[in-house]
C-alpha positions in Angstrom: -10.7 25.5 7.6 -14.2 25.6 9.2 -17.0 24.3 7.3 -19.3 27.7 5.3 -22.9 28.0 5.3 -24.1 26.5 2.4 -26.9 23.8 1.1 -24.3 20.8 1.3 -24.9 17.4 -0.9 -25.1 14.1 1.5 -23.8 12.0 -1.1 -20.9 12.5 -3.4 -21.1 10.7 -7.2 -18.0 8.8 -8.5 -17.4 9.2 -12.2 -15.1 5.8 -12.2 -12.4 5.0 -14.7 -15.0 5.0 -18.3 -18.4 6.4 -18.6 -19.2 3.5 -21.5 -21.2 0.9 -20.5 -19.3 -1.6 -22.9 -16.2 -0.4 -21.3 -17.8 -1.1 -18.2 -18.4 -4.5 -17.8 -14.9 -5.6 -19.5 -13.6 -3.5 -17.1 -15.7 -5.5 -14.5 -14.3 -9.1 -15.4 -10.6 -7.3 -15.5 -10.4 -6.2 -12.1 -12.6 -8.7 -10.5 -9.9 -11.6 -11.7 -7.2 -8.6 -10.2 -8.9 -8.6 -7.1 -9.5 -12.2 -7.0 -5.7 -12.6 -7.6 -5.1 -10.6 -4.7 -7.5 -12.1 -2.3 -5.9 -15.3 -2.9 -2.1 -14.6 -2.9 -2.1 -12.2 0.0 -4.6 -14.5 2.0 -2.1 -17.5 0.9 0.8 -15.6 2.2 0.1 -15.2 5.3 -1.4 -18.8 5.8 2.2 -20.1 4.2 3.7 -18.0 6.7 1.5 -19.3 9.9 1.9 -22.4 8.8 5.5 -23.4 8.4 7.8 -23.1 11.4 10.7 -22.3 9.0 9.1 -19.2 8.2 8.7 -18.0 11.7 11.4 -15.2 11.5 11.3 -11.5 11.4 11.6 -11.1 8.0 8.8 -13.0 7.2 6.8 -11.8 10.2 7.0 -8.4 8.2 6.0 -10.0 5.2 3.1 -11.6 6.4 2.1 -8.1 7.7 2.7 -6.6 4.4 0.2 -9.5 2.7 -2.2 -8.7 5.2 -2.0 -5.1 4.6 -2.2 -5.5 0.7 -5.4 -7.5 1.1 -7.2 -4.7 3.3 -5.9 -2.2 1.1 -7.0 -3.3 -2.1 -10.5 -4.4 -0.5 -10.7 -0.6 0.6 -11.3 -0.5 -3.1 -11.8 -2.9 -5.1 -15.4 -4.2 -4.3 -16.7 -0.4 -4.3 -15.3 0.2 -7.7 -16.6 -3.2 -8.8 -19.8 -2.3 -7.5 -19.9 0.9 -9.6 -18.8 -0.8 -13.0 -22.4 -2.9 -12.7 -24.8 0.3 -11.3 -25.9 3.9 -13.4 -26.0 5.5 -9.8 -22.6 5.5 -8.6 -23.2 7.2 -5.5 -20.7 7.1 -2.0 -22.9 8.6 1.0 -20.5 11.8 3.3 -19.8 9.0 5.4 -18.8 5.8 3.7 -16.4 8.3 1.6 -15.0 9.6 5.1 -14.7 6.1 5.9 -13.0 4.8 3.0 -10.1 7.6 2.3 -9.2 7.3 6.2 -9.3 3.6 6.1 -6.9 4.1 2.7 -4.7 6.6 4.2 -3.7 4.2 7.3 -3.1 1.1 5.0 -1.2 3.8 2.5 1.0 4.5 5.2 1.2 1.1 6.9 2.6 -0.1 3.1 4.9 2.7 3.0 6.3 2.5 6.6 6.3 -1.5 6.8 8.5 -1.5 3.5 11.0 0.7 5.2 10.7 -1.7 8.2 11.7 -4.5 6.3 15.0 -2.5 4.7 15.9 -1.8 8.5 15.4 -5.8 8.9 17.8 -6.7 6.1 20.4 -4.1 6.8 20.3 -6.0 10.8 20.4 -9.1 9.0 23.5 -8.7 6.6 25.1 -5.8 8.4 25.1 -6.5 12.1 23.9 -11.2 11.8 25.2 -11.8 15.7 22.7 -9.4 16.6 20.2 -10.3 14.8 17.8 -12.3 17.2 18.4 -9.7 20.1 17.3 -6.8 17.9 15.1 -7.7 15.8 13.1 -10.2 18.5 9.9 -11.1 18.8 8.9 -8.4 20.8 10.7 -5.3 19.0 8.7 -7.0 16.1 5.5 -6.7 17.8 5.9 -2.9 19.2 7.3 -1.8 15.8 4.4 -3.4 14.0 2.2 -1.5 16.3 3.8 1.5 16.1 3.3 1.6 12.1 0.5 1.3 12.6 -0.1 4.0 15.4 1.5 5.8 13.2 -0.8 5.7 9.5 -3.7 6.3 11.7 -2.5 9.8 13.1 -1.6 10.7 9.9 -4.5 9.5 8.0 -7.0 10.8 10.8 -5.7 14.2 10.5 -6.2 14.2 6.5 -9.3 13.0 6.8 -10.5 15.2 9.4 -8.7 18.4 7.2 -10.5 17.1 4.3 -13.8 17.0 5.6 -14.1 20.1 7.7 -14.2 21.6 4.4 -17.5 22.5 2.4 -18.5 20.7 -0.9 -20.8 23.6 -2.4 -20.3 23.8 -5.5 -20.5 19.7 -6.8 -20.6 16.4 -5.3 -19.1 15.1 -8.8 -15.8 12.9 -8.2 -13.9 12.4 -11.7 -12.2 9.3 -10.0 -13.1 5.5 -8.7 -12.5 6.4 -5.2 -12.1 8.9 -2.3 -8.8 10.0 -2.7 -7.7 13.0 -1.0 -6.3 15.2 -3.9 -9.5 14.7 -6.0 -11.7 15.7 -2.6 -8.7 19.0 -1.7 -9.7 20.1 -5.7 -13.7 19.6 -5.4 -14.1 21.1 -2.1 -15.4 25.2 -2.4 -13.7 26.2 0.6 -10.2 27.9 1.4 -7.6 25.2 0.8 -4.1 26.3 1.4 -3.7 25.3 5.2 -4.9 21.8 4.8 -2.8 21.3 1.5 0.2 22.7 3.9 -0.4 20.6 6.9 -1.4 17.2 4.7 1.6 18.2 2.5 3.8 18.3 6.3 2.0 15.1 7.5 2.6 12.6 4.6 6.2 14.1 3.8 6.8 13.1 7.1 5.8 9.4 6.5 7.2 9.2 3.3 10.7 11.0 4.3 11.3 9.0 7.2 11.0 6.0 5.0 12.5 6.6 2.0 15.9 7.8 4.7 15.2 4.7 6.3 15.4 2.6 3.4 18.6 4.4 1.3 20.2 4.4 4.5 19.7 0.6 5.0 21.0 -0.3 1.5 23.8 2.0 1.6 24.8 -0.1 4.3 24.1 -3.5 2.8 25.3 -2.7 -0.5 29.0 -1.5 1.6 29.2 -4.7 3.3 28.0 -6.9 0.4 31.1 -5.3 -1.1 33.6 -5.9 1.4 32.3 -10.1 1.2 35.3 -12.2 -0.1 33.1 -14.9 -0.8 31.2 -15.2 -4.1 28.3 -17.3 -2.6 28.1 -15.0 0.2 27.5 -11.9 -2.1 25.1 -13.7 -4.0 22.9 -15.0 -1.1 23.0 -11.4 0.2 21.7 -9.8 -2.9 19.0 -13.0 -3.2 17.8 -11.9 0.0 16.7 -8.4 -0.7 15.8 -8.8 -4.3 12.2 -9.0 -3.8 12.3 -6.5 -1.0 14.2 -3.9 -3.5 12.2 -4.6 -6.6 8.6 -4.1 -4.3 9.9 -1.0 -3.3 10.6 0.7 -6.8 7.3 -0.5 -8.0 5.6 1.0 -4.7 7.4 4.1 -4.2 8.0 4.7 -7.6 4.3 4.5 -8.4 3.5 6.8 -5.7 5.7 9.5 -6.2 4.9 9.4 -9.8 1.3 10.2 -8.3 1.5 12.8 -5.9 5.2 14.4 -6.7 5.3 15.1 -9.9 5.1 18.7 -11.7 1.3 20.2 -12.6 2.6 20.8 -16.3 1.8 16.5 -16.8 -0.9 15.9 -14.4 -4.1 15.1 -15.6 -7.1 13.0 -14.8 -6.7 10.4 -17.2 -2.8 9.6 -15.9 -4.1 10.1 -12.1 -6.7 7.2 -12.7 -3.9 5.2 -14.7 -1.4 5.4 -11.4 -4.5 5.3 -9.0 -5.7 2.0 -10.7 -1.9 0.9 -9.7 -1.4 1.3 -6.5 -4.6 0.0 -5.3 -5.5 -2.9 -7.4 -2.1 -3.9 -9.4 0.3 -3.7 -6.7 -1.4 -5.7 -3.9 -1.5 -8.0 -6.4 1.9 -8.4 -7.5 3.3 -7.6 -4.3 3.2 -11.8 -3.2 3.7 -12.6 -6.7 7.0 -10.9 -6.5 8.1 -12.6 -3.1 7.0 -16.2 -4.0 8.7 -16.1 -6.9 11.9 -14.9 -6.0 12.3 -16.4 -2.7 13.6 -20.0 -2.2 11.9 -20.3 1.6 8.6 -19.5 0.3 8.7 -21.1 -2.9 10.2 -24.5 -0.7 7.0 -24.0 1.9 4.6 -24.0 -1.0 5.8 -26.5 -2.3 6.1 -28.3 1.1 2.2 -27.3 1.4 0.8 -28.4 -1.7 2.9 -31.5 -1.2 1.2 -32.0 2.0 -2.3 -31.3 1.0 -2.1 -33.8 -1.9 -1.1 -36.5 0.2 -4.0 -35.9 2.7 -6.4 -35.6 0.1 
């Protein structure tokens, strides 16, 4: 785990998704209209949210932090590898690619743990609805927010601090857009095994507790859904999580397709491919998903563009 002796290399190089220039810059236009998509919904979200008193609920108090997450975590990102598509020198200096994979690791697991959050807040809502304001109030809102939170920066600061404890002899050449921590785990020249077991502990630990969380949740909506007499009932109770469920498979789905599956069809090309999804596609589609399929939010949008066109 400790750091060899060696001549180390201050800056790392990032290979990116193509070496063509050509490929480059269409590339460029691509994810610049992805990330200004993102910008734009996420940012939107959470102003919809601020802004209409109907909104002010626990449910959308998670979503606002999920849209505020998405935005920090694609900008982790996204303006570095849009940088790179436009320069011959993609360099990332020791630090600013210390910076960036902790930075991605805490808004990895704030994503992860806030979707499981919101499955706990559904499964209050539908399962147990004369409790509902007592526990799920503002403050429990506020302390489990911040305990997320807490929570992705432990876990990322201890992968971080695995990761660079180790030596980088042999090349400072990153076959990927970013700092991701498999692609630094394979580069480095040092001993491995104990950081792969404790980051391997550490984000099985995130990921299990919310993937319980969240079957656990809709085992128990999906039993009480059931057990409704009423038609409309059923269908306003599947409305409800709809978005929530359909942001989960793309999220959790994506991610274990990344880091679970077996070496025999892993390769750089498909790592890039999943990479490019979780950080730039599914920030993006995350609001998409939720103002489209939601009533309230699609009503306040309305109710905002409605109200800026009369001002104006």
């Amino acid at each position: 785990m400790a750091a060899e002796n060696c001549t180390g290399f201050t800056d790392f190089i990032l290979l990116g998704l193509s070496g063509r220039q050509d490929v480059q810059q269409g590339l460029f236009v691509l994810f610049l209209l992805v990330y200004g998509i993102t910008v734009i919904a996420n940012l939107g979200m959470v102003l919809l949210i601020y802004m209409d008193p109907k909104l002010h609920t626990p449910m959308y108090y998670f979503l606002s932090n999920l849209s505020f997450c998405d935005f920090c975590y694609s900008s982790t990102v996204s303006p570095k590898m849009l940088a790179d598509f436009l320069s011959e020198q993609k360099r990332i200096p020791h630090s600013l690619c210390a910076l960036q994979m902790f930075v991605f690791g805490v808004l990895a697991d704030v994503e992860c743990l806030t979707l499981s959050v919101m499955a706990y807040d559904r499964y209050v809502a539908i399962c147990n609805p004369l409790l509902y304001t007592v526990t799920m109030s503002k403050r429990m809102c506020a302390q489990v927010v911040a305990i997320v939170y807490i929570e992705g920066l432990v876990d990322s600061a201890i992968g971080t601090f695995c990761i660079f404890q180790m030596s980088f002899c042999n090349s400072n050449i990153i076959n990927h857009f970013f700092c991701d921590f498999p692609v630094l785990l394979a580069l480095s020249s040092s001993d491995t095994s104990f950081n792969e077991i404790l980051m391997f502990i550490c984000s099985s630990c995130v990921l299990g507790l919310s993937i319980i969380t969240i079957c656990l949740s809709y085992s128990y909506i999906i039993t009480t859904i059931l057990r409704m007499t009423s038609n409309e009932g059923r269908r306003k109770a599947f409305s409800t999580c709809a978005s929530h469920l359909t942001a989960v498979a793309v999220f959790y789905g994506t991610l274990m397709f990344m880091y679970f599956r077996p070496n025999s069809i892993s390769s750089m090309d498909t790592d890039k491919i999943a990479s490019v999804f979780y950080t730039a596609v599914i920030p993006m589609l995350n609001p998409l998903i939720y103002s489209l399929r939601n009533k309230d939010v699609k009503d306040a949008l309305k109710k905002a563009i409605g109200t800026t066109s009369c001002s104006g």
